[in-house]
N, C-alpha and C positions, 0 to 999 in steps of 0.2 A: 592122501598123497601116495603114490606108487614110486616105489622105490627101485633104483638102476641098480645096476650090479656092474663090475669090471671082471669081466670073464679073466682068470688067471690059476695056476693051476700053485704057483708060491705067490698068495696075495702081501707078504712081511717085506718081498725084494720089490715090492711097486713102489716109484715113487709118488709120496701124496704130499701136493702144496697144503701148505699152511690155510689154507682157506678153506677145501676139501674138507682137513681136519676137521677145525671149528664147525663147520656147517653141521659133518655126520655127528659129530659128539654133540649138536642141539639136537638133530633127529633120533639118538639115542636116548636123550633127555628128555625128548615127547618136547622141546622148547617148539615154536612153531619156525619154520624155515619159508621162505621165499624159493616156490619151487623152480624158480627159471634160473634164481641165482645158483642153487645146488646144483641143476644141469648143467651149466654153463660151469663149475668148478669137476665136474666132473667131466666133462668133456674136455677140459681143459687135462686135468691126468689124464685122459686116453691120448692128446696131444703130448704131453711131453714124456708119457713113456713110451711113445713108440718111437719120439726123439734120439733119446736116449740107448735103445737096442740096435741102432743103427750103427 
């Protein structure tokens, strides 16, 4: 699986939904993840933190 990155230069001030979470700490865990579901939570933070800096 190829992993995203959230280009950010203070990645601690991002906000990451709860789901994000879970997902990276199983891909930390080597747990298997649903890669469209991880995309789609990650695309989801890139959504709402450009929300957000608005």
């Amino acid at each position: 699986m190829s992993h995203r990155t959230i280009p950010s230069t203070l990645t601690g001030s991002l906000p990451r939904p709860g789901k994000l979470v879970r997902l990276m700490f199983a891909v930390a865990d080597d747990i298997p993840v649903d890669p469209s579901a991880l995309n789609a939570a990650i695309d989801d933070g890139h959504h709402r933190s450009g929300q957000e800096t608005k």
